[in-house]
C-alpha positions as CSV (number, residue, x, y, z in Angstrom):
1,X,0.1,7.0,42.1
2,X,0.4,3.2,41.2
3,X,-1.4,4.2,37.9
4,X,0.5,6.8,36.8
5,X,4.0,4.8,37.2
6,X,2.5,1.7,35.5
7,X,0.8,4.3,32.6
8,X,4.3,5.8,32.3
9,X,5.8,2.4,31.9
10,X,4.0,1.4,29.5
11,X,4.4,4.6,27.3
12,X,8.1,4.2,27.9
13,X,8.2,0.2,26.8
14,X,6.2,1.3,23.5
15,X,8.7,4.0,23.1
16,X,11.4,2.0,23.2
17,X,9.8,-1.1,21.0
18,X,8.9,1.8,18.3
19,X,12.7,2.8,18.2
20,X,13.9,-0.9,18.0
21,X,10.6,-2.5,15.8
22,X,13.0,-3.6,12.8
23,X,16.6,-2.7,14.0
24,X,18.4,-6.1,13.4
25,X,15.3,-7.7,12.0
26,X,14.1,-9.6,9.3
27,X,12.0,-8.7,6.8
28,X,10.4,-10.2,4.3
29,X,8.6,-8.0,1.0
30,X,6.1,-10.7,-1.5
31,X,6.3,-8.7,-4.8
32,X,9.5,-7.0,-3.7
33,X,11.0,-5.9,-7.7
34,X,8.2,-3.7,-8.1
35,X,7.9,0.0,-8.0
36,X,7.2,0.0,-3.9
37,X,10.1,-2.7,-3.2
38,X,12.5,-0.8,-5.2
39,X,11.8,2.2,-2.9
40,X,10.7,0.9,0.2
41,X,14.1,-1.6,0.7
42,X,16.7,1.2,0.4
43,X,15.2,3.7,2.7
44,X,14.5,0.5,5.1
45,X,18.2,-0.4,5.4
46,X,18.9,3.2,5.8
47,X,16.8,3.9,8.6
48,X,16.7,0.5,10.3
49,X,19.2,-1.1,9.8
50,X,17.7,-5.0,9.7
51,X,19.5,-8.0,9.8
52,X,18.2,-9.4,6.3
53,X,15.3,-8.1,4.0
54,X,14.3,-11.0,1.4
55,X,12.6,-9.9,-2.2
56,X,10.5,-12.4,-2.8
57,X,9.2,-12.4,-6.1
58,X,8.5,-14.7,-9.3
59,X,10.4,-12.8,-12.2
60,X,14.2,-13.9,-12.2
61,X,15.0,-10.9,-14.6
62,X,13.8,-8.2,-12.4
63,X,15.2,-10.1,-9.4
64,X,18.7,-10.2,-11.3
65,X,18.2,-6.6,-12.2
66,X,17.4,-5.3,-8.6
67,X,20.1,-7.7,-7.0
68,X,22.7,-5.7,-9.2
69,X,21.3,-2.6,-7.7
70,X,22.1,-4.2,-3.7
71,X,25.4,-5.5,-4.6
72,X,27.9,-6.2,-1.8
73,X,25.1,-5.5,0.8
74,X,24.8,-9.2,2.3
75,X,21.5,-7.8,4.2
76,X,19.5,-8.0,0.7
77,X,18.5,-11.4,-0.2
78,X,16.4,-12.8,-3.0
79,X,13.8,-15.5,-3.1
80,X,12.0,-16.9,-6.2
81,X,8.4,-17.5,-5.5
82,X,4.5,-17.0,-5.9
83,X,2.2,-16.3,-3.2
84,X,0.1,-18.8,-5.0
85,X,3.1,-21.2,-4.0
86,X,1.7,-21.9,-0.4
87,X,5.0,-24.5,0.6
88,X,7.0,-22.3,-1.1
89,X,5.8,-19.5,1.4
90,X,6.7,-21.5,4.2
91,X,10.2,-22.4,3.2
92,X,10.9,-18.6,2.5
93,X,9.0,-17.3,6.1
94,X,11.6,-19.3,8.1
95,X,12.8,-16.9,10.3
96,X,11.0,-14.0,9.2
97,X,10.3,-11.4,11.7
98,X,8.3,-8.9,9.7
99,X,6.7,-9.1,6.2
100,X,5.2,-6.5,3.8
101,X,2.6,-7.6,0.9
102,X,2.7,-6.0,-1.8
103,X,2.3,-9.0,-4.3
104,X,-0.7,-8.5,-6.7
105,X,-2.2,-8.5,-10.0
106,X,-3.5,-5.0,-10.5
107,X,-3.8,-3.5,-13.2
108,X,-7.7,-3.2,-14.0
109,X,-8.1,-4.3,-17.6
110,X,-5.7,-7.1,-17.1
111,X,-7.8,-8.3,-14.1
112,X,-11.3,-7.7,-16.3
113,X,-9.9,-10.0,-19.1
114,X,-8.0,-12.5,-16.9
115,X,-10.1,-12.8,-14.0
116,X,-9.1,-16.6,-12.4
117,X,-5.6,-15.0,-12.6
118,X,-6.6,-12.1,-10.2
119,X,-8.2,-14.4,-8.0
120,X,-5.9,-16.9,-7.5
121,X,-3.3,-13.5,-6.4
122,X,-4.8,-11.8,-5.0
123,X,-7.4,-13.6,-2.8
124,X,-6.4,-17.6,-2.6
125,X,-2.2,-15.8,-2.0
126,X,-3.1,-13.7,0.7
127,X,-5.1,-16.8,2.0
128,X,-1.6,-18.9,2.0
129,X,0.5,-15.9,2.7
130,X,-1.6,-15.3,6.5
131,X,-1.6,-19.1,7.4
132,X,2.4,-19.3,6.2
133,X,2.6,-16.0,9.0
134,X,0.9,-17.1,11.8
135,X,2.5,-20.9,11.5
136,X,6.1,-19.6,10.8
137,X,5.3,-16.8,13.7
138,X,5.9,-13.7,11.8
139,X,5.6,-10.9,14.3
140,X,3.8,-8.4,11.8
141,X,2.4,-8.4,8.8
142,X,1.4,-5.0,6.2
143,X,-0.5,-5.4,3.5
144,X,-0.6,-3.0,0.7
145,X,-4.1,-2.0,-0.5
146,X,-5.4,0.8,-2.8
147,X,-8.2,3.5,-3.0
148,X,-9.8,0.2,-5.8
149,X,-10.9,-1.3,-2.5
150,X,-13.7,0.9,-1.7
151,X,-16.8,0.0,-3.1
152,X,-15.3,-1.5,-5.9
153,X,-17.1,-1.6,-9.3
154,X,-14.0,-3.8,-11.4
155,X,-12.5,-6.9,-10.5
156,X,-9.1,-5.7,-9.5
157,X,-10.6,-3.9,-6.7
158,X,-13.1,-6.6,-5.5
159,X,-10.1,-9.0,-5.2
160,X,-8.3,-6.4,-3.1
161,X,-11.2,-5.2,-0.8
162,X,-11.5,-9.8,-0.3
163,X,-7.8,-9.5,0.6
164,X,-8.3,-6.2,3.0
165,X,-11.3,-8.2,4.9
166,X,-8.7,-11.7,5.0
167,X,-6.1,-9.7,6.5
168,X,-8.2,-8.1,8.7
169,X,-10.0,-11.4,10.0
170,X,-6.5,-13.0,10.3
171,X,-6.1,-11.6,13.6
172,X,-9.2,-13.6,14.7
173,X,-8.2,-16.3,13.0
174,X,-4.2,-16.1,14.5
175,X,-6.3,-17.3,17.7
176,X,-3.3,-17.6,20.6
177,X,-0.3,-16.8,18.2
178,X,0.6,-13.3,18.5
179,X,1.3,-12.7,14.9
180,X,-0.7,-9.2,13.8
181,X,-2.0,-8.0,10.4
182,X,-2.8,-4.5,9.5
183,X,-3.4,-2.7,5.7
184,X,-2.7,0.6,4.1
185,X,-4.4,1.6,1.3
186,X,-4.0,4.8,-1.1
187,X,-4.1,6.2,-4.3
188,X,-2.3,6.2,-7.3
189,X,2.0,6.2,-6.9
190,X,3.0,8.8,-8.8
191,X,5.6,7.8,-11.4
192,X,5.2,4.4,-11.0
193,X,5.4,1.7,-13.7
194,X,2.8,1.6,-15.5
195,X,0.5,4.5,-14.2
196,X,-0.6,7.7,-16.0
197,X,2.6,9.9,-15.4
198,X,4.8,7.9,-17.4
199,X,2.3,6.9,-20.1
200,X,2.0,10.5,-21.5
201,X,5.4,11.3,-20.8
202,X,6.1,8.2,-23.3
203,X,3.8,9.6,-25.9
204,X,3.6,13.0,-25.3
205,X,5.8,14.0,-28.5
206,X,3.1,13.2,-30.2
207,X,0.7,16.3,-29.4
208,X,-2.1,14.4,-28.5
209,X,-2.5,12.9,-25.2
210,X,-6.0,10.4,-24.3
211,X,-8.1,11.5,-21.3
212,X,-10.9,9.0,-20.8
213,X,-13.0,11.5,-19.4
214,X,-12.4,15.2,-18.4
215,X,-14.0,15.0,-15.2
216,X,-11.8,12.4,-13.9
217,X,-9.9,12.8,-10.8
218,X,-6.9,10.8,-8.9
219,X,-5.3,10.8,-5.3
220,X,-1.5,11.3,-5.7
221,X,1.3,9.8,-3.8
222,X,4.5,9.6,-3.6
223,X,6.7,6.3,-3.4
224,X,8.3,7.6,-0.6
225,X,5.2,8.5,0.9
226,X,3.9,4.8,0.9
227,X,6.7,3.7,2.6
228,X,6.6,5.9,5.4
229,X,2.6,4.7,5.6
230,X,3.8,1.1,6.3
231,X,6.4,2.4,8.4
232,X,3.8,3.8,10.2
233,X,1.6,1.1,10.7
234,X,4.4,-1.5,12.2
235,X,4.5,1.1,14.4
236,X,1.1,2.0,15.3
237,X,-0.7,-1.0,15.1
238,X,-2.8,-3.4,17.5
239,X,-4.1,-5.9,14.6
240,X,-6.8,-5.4,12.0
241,X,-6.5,-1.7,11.2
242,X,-6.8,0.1,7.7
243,X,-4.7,3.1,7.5
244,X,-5.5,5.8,5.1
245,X,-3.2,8.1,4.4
246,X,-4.3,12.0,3.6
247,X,-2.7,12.9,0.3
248,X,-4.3,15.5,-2.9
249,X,-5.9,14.6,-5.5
250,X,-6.1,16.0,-9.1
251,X,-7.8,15.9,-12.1
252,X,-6.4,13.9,-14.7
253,X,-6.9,17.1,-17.2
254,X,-4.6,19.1,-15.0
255,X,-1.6,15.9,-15.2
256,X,-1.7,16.1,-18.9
257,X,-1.5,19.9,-19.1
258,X,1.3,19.2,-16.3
259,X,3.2,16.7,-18.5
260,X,2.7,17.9,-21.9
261,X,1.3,21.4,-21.4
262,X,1.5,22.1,-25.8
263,X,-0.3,18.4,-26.5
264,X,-3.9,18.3,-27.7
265,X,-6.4,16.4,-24.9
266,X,-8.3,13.7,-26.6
267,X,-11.1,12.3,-24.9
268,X,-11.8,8.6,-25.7
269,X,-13.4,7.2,-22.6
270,X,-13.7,5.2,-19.7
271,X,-11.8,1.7,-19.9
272,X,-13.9,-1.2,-19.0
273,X,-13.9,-1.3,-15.2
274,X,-12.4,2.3,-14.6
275,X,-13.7,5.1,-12.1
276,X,-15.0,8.6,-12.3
277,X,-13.3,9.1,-9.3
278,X,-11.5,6.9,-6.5
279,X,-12.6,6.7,-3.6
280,X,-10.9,5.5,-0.2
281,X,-13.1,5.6,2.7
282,X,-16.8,5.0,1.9
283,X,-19.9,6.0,4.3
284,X,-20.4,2.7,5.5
285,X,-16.6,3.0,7.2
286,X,-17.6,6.3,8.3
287,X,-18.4,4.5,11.7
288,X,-15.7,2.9,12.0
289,X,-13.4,5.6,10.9
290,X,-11.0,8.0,13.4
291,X,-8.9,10.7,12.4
292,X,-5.2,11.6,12.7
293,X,-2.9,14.5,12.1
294,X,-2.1,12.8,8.7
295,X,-4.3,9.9,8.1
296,X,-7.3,8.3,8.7
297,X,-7.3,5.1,10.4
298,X,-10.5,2.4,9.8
299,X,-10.7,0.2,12.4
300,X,-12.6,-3.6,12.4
301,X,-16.3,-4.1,13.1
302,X,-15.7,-7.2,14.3
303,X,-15.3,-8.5,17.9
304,X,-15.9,-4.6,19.0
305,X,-12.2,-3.7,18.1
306,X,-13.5,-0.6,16.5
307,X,-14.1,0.9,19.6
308,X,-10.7,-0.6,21.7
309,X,-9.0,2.4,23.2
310,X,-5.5,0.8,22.3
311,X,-6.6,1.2,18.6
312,X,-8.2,4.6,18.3
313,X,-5.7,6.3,21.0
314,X,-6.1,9.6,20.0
315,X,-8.2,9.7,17.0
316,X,-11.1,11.8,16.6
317,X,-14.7,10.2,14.8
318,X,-15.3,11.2,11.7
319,X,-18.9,11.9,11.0
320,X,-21.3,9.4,9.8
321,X,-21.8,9.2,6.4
322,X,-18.3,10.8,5.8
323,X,-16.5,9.6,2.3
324,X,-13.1,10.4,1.5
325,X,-12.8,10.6,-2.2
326,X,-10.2,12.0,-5.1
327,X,-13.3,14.2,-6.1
328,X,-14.5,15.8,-2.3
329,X,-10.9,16.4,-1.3
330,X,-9.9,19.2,0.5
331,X,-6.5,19.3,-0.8
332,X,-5.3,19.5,-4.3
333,X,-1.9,19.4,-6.3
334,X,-1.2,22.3,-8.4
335,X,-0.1,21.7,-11.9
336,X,3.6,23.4,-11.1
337,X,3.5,21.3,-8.0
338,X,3.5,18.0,-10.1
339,X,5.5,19.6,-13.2
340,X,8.6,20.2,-10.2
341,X,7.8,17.1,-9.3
342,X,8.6,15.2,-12.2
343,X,11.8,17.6,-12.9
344,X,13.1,16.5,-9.7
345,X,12.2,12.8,-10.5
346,X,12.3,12.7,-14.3
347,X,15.2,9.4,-14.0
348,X,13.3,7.5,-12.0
349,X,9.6,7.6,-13.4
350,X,8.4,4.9,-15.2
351,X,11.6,2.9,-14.5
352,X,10.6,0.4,-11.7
């Protein structure tokens, strides 16, 4: 009887820390002007409610230009800064309850070409980033990731899959300070700046769109989407998880048709560290890898957390040797699917 009371208090208190994780918080986002910050900070003050969320960022201009967007709302701050910056981290974590880092160099052939540059982001500012957390006491920290990550093959994605396994290890390396670090990873954000969407809606009036190769495929998401993911994980997680969220693919073939359905496909080939396909859980995760509803969940090999009950709750194994990847997907998007798509969202693609 004792058990049941004390099970049933504890699903109660988790309840009730879920419905109040960042009511009257603060929150900080590293890389907060781009596409995900511009998304994820309004739908954050309209469901939480936080004290203060704080953009921190390096560019003044697209901090000036989102601040404009925020005005007369005293809970959106701005901070200029680099994740490089480690002192500068410290000043701007004073306080901080929650952070979210989305901070990165990514874009593949500007990673190939610039590769110290990548580093020196990606890696050495998540490095500074988790000491600044667990010194300053942040609560929780989310780290965005991408389908790059698994078994990467370019730079971009070996940088991020170094910053996955730092974030991971962090909650070893938090020792007695209870700060926590999880990661979601996914695919490509549909309509973001400077992805595939708005690239051939920019040139389509040309008639002849580039395809680097016709068999290549993409996992699709939505902005809105990937916030809900970290959403997710503030709530869901013990420390050290990878959450994965189920979304379609599609074949890069079928976006062109869906953009420009007249234009002429060109293929000219795979840029210098590209993919066939992406890929976000590989078979040596398999293991390690449960199951939910809506997305997978990858959970550390190290110190046995893989196999902590208060991780997996009620996941399911996958099987060994399973690979979740944008060309084995049971789910696809329909070309009318993404042409109502971008209708709906035809102002807001390519724009942040």
């Amino acid at each position: 009887m004792l058990d049941k009371l004390f099970k049933w208090f504890c699903l109660f208190v988790l309840y009730f820390w879920k419905k109040q994780m960042l009511e009257n918080s603060t929150i900080l986002i590293t890389g907060g002007t781009g596409s995900f910050g511009h998304k994820f900070v309004p739908m954050t003050l309209a469901k939480y409610n936080p004290k203060k969320v704080i953009i921190y960022s390096r560019d003044e201009m697209k901090q000036w230009e989102m601040a404009k967007l925020f005005q007369g709302d005293p809970r959106v701050r701005f901070f200029i800064g680099d994740v490089r910056d480690r002192e500068r981290l410290y000043r701007a974590l004073d306080g901080v309850d929650y952070v979210v880092h989305a901070a990165a160099t990514k874009i593949v052939p500007t990673a190939e070409y610039n590769p110290f540059e990548c580093v020196k982001t990606n890696i050495n500012g998540a490095m500074n980033l988790i000491d600044a957390c667990i010194d300053k006491r942040v609560k929780r920290v989310v780290a965005l990731s991408t389908d790059k990550a698994s078994s990467p093959i370019n730079l971009y994605g070996a940088t991020k899959l170094a910053s996955d396994k730092l974030f991971v290890a962090g909650n070893s390396y938090a020792g007695g300070h209870d700060t926590r670090f999880a990661v979601v990873r996914y695919g490509n954000v549909m309509g973001s700046r400077g992805s595939v969407i708005p690239f051939f809606l920019s040139i389509k009036d040309k008639g002849v769109l580039p395809i680097t190769d016709d068999r290549m495929t993409r996992f699709m998401i939505t902005l809105e989407q990937g916030v809900e993911l970290v959403w997710h994980a503030f709530d869901d997680m013990a420390g050290g998880e990878i959450y994965v969220k189920k979304i379609p693919s599609m074949k890069v073939t079928d976006v062109a048709t869906a953009v420009a359905p007249e234009a002429r496909q060109e293929i000219v080939g795979i840029r210098p560290g590209e993919k066939l396909h992406e890929q976000m859980i590989g078979a040596e995760d398999s293991m390690f890898t449960y199951e939910y509803p809506e997305h997978f969940k990858i959970l550390p090999a190290i110190h046995n957390w893989s196999s902590d009950p208060f991780r997996i709750k009620d996941g399911k194994r996958v099987a060994d040797g399973f690979v979740y990847a944008s060309d084995n997907n049971s789910e696809w998007m329909e070309v009318s699917e993404l042409q109502g798509w971008i209708e709906a969202n035809k102002s807001k693609i390519g724009a942040i």
